[in-house]
C-alpha positions as CSV (number, residue, x, y, z in Angstrom):
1,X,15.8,-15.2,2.8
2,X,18.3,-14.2,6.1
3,X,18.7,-11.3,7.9
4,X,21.0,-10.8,10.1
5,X,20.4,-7.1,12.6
6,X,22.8,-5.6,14.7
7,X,22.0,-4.5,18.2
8,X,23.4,-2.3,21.0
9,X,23.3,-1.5,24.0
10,X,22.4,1.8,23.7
11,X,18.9,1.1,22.8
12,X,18.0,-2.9,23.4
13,X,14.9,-1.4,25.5
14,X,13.1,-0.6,23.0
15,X,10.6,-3.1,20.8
16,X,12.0,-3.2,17.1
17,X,9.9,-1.5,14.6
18,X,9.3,-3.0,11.3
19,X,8.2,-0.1,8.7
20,X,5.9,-1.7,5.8
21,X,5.0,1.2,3.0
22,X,2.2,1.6,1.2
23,X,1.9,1.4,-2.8
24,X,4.4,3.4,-5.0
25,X,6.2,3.5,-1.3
26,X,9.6,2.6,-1.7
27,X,12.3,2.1,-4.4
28,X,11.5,-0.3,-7.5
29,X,14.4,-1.7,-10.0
30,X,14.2,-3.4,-13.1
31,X,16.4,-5.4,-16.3
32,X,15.6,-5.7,-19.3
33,X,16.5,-9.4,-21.1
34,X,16.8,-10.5,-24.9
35,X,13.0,-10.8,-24.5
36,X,12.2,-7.5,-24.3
37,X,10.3,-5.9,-26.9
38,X,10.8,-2.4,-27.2
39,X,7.6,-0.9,-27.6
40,X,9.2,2.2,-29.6
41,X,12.7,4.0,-31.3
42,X,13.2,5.8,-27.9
43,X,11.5,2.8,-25.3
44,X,14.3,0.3,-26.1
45,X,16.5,-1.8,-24.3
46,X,19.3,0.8,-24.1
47,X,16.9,3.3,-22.3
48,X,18.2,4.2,-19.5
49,X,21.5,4.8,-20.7
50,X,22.8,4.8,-16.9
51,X,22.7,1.0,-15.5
52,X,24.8,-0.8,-12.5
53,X,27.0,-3.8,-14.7
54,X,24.5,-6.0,-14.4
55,X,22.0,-4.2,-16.1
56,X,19.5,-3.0,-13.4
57,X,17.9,0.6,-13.5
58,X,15.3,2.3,-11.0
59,X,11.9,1.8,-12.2
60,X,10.4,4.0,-10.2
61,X,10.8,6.5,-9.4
62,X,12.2,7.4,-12.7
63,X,11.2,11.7,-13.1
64,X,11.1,10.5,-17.0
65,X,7.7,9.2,-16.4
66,X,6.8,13.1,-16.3
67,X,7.0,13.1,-20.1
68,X,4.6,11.8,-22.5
69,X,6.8,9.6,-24.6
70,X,8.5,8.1,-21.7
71,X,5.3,7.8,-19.7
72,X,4.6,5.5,-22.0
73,X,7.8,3.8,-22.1
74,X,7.2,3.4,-18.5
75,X,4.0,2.3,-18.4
76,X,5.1,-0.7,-20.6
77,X,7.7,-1.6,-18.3
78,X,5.3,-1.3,-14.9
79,X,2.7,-2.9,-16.7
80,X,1.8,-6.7,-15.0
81,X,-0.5,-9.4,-17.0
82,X,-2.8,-11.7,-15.3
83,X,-2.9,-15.1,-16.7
84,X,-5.5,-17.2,-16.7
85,X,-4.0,-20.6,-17.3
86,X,-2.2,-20.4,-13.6
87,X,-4.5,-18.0,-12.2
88,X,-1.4,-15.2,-10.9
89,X,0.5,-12.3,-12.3
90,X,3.3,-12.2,-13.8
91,X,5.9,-9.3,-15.1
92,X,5.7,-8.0,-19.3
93,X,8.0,-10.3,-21.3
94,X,11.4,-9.7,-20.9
95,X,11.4,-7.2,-17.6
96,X,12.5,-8.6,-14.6
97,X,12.0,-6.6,-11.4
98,X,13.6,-6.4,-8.2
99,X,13.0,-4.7,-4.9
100,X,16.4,-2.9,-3.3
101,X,17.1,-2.5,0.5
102,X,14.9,-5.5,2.0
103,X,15.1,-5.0,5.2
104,X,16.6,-1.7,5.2
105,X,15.1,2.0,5.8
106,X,17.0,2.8,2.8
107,X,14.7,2.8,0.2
108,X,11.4,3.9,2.1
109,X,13.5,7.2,2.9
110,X,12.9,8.6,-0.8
111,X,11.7,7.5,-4.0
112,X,14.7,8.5,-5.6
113,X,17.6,9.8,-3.5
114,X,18.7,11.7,-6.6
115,X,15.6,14.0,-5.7
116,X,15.5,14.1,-2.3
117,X,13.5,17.6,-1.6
118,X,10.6,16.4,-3.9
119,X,10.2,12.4,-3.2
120,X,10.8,12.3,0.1
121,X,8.3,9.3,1.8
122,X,8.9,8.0,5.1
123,X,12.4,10.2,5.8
124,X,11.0,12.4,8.3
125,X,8.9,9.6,10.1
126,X,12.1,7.6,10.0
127,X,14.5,10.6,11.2
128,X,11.1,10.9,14.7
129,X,11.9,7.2,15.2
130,X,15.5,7.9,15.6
131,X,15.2,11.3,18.0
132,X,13.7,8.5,20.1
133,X,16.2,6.3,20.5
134,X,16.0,3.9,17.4
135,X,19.0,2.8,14.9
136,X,18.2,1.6,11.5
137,X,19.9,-1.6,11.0
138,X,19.5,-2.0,14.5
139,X,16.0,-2.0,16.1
140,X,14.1,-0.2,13.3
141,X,13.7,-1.7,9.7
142,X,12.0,-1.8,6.1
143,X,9.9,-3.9,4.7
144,X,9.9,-2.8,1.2
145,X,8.0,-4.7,-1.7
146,X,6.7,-4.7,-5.4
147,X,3.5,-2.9,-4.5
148,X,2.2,-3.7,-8.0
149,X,0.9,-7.3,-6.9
150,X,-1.7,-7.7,-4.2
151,X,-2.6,-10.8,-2.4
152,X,-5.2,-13.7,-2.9
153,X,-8.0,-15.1,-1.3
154,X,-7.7,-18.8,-0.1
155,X,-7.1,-21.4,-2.9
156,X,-5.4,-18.8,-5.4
157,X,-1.5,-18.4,-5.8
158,X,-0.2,-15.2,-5.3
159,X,3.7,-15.6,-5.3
160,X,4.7,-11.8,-4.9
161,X,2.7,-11.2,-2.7
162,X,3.4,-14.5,-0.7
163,X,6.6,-14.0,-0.8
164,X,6.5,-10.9,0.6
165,X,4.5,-12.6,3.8
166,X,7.3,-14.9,4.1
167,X,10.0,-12.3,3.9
168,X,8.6,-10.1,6.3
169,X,7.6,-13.2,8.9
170,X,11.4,-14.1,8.5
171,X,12.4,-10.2,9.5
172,X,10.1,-10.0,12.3
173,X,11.6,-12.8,14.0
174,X,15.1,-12.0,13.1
175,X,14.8,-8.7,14.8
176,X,13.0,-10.2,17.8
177,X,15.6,-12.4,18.1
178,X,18.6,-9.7,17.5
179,X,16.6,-7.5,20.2
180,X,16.3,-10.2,23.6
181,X,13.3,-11.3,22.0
182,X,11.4,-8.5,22.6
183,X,8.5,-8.5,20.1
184,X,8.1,-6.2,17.2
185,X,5.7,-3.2,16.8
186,X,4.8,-3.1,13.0
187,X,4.4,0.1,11.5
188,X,2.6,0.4,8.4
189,X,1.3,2.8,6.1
190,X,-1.7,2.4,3.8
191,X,-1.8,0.0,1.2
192,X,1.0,-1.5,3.8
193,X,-1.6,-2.3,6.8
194,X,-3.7,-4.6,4.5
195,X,-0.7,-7.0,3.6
196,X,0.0,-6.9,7.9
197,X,-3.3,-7.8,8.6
198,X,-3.3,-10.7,6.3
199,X,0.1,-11.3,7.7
200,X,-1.2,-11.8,11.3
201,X,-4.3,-14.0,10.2
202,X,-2.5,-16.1,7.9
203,X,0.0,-17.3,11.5
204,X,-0.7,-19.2,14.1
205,X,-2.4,-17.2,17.3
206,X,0.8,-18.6,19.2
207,X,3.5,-17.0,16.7
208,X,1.6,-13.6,16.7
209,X,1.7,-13.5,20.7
210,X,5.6,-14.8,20.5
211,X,6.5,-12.0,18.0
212,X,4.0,-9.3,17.8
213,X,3.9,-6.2,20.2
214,X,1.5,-4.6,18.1
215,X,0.2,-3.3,15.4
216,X,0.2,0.8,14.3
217,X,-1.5,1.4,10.9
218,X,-1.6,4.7,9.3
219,X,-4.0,5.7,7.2
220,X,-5.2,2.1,5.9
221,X,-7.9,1.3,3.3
222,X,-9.6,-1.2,4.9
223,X,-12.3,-1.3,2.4
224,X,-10.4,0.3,-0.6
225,X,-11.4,3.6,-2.0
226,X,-13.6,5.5,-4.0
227,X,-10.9,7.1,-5.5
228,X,-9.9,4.2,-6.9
229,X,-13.1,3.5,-9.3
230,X,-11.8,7.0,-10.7
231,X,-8.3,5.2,-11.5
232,X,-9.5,2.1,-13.6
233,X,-12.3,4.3,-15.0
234,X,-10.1,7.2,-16.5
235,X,-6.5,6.8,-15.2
236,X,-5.4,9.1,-11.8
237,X,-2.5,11.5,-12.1
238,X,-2.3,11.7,-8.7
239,X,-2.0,15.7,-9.2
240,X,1.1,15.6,-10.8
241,X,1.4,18.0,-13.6
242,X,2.1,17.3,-16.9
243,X,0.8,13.7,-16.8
244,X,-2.3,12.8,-18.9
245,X,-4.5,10.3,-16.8
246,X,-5.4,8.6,-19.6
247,X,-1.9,7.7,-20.7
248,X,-1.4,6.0,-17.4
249,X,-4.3,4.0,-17.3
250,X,-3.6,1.1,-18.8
251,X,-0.7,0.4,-16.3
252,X,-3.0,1.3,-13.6
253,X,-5.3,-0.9,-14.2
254,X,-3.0,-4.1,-15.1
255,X,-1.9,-4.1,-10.9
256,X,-3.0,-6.8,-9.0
257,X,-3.2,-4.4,-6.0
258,X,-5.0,-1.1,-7.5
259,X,-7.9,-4.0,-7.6
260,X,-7.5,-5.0,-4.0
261,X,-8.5,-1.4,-3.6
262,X,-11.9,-1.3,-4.9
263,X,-14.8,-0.4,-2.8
264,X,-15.2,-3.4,-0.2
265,X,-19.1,-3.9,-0.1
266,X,-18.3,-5.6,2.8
267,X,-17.7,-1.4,4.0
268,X,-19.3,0.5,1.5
269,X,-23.1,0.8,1.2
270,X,-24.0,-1.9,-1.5
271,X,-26.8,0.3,-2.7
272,X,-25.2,3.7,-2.8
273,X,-23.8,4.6,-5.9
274,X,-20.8,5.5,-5.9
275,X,-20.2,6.1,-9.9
276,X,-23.0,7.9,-11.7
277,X,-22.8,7.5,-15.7
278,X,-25.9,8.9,-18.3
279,X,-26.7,5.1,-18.5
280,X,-26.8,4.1,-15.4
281,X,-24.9,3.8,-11.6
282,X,-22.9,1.5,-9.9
283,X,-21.8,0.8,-6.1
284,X,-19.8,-1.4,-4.1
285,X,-21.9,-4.3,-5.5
286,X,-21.6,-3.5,-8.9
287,X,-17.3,-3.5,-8.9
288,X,-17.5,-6.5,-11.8
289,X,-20.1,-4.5,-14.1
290,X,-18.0,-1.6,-13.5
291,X,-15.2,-3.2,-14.7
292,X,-16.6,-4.7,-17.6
293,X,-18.3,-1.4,-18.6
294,X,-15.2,0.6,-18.7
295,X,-13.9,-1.4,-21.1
296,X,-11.5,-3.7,-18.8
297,X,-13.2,-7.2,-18.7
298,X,-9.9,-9.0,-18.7
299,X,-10.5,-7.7,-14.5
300,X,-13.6,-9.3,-13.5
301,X,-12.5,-12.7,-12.9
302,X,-9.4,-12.3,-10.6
303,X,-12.2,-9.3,-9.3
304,X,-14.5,-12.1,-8.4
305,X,-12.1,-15.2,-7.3
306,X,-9.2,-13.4,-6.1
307,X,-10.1,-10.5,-4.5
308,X,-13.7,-10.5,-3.6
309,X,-13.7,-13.3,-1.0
310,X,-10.4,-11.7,0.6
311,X,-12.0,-8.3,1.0
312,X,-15.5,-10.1,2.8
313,X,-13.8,-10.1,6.5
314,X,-11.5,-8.1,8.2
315,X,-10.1,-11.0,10.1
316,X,-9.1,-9.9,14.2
317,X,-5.3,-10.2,14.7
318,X,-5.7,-10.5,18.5
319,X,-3.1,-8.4,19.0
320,X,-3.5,-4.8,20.2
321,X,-3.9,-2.7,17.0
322,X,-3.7,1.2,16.7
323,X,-5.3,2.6,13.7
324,X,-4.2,6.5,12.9
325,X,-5.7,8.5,10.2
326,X,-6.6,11.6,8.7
327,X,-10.1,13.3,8.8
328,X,-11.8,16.4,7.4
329,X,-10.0,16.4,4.3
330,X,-12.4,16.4,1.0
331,X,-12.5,13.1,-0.2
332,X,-14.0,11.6,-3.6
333,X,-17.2,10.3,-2.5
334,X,-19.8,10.2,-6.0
335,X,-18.5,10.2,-9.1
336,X,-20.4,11.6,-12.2
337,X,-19.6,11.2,-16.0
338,X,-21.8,12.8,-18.6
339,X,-21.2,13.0,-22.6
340,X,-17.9,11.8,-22.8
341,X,-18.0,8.6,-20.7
342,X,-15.1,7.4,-19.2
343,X,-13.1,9.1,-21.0
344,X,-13.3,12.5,-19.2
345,X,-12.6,12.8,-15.8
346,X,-15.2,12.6,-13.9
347,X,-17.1,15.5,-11.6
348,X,-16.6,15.0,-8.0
349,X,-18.9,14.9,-4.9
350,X,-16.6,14.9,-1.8
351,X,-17.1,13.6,1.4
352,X,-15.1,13.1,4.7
353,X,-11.8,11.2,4.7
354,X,-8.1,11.9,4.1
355,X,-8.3,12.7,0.6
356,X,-7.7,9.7,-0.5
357,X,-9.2,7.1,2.0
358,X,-13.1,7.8,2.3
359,X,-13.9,7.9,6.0
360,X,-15.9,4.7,5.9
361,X,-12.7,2.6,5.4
362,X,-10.5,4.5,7.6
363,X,-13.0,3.8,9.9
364,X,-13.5,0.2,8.9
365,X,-11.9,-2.0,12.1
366,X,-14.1,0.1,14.3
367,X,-17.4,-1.3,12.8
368,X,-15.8,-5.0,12.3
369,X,-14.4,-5.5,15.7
370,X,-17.0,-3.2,17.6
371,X,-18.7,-6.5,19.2
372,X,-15.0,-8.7,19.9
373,X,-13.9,-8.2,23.3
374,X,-10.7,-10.1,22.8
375,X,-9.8,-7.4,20.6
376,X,-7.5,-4.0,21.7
377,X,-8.3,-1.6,19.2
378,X,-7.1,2.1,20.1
379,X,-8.0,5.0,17.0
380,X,-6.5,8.3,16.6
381,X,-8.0,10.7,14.3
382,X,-5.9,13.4,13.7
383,X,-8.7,16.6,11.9
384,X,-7.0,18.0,8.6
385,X,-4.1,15.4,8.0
386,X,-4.0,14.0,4.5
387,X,-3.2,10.4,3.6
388,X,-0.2,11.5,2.5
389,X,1.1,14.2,5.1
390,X,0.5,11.9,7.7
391,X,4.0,10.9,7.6
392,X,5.5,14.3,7.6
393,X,2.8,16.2,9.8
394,X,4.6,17.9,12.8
395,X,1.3,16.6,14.6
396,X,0.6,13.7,13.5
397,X,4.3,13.1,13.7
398,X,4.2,13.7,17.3
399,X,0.9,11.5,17.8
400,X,2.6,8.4,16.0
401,X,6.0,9.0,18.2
402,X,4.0,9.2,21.4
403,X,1.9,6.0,20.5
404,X,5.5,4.0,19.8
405,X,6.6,5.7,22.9
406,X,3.8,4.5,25.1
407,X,3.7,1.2,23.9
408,X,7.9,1.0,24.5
409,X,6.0,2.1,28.4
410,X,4.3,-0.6,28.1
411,X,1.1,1.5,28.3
412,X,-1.9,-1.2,27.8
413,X,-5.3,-0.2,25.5
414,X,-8.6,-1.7,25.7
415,X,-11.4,-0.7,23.3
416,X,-10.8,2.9,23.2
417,X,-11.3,6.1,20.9
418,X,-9.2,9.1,21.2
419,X,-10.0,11.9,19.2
């Protein structure tokens, strides 16, 4: 893939920055072929009525999904299958998926831009770039992707997500490039900062110094989440209303991602239990008996050859690396499920994190790289900032500005913790 990026003079000071969202993040498109198997009367391959000539429609986000008989319909489409026989993912027969705006700020600014006030993602973190100088198209850019498929440890194909190593490798050095060569701060938020860090360790230390300024990642799971044990156990709404958990769960559990997310025992407590049932517990240990309990088998063996030797080291980039999160918010630590198994959702014990990230993977790098001196490591814990307001958060706004600033000043960290 080529990019080409425009540059002026107005503002070839400053180090590009590459924005890489986190999952459900950015735009998402899809087509329906003759394969397609309409899964109901309403779900068939005339729904959406509205399509571009070529038959494309956005997947997500689609406000449809809001409604039970279209959350289903959706689910269907979102829905990826694991096959065994080549040992990757792969879409549901007959949908074909695309990603819109590579490259481009476009699609990270809302989910849909027909609904602007309520999906709104990385516009106001893009709009605080831009009071300092940066130009989209410019010196600031997307990397958007299919957030659905994850990576894989050594030896295992992952083509999405390879791809979307190799795309965004080919972006940073075409805006290095377009930009005097300056290198390129990467930007990322959540799910975002793992695919970076497997970015940097999967390129030669002499690329990363060529082309890398350095790393900023917001609110990352490095270990995965609590949070998401409650997803694959009895689907997640994600608080919005009128959606049924359960109806979503299947989807949920087909991405090759959500499972990247489990708790990493590598940062989790092996023997803490983190889910509590009648018949028994499970921790970060236990993530293949979990999933074989709950009734999703079909996970434990991309679980155990894909994704539990990629989540065993948190690999140092050697580049300088800002992490900036959320604290102080109540966070699903202990789950508990009683006569109606998985089910019903689950009561919570809550614990410290950003709501979403327990603090024990925000944290993660800290512990990992504590003892490597050729590592910069700089943290910013911002008290009361959700993973999700982090982006929109006057303060936190102004703590991720002054960070970009600072490193545009060419401001050097060492091993450092600001609170």
């Amino acid at each position: 893939m080529i990019f080409t990026c425009k540059i002026s003079s107005a503002n070839n000071q400053l180090h590009p920055v590459i924005l890489i969202p986190g999952s459900g993040g950015n735009q998402l498109e899809a087509r329906l072929t003759a394969e397609y198997k309409p899964t109901s009367l309403l779900c068939n391959r005339w729904y959406p009525l509205k399509k571009d000539p070529d038959g494309w429609f956005r997947l997500w986000f689609d406000p449809t999904v809001l409604f039970g008989p279209f959350t289903k319909c959706f689910n269907k489409r979102m829905m990826i299958y694991y096959d065994t026989d080549v040992d990757d993912y792969h879409n549901a027969p007959g949908v074909e998926t695309r990603v819109p705006y590579f490259g481009s700020t476009q699609g990270l600014l809302y989910l849909n831009p027909n609904l602007k006030s309520i999906t709104s993602y990385m516009e106001p973190l893009v709009r605080s770039l831009e009071e300092v100088g940066y130009v989209s198209g410019s010196n600031l850019f997307g990397a958007p992707y299919d957030f659905r498929y994850g990576l894989a440890a050594e030896g295992h194909p992952s083509n999405v997500g390879s791809k979307l190593l190799s795309d965004l490798k080919n972006l940073i050095e075409s805006a290095s490039n377009a930009n005097g060569g300056r290198p390129v701060i990467l930007l990322s938020h959540s799910l975002g900062g793992l695919f970076v860090l497997q970015l940097l360790h999967r390129n030669p230390t002499s690329w990363r110094h060529k082309y890398i300024k350095h790393f900023i990642a917001l609110s990352a799971p490095w270990g995965g989440t609590v949070e998401e044990m409650r997803t694959f156990a009895s689907g997640n709404s994600f608080g919005v209303p009128l959606v049924d958990p359960l109806l979503v769960r299947e989807e949920q559990r087909s991405c090759a991602s959500n499972l990247w997310l489990m708790p990493s025992p590598k940062v989790f407590n092996g023997t803490k239990p983190l889910v509590i049932t009648q018949n028994g517990s499970y921790s970060s240990s236990d993530i293949a008996r979990f999933l074989q309990d709950i009734g999703f088998p079909e996970g434990v063996r991309p679980y155990k050859t894909r994704v539990l030797p990629l989540v065993e080291s948190l690999p140092a980039p050697q580049v300088p690396v800002t992490c900036v999160f959320g604290s102080g918010v109540r966070t699903p630590e202990t789950l508990f499920y009683g006569d109606g198994g998985f089910e019903k959702r689950p009561e919570v014990v809550y614990g410290d994190g950003d709501g979403t990230v327990n603090m024990a993977s925000l944290s993660a790098l800290e512990s990992a790289w504590r003892s490597r001196t050729n590592q910069s490591l700089k943290v910013i814990n911002i008290p009361g900032v959700s993973h999700t307001s982090i982006l929109k958060d006057d303060t936190a706004l102004d703590r991720i500005i002054g960070e970009v600033s600072s490193i545009n000043d060419e401001i050097s960290t060492s091993l450092i913790r600001a609170d």
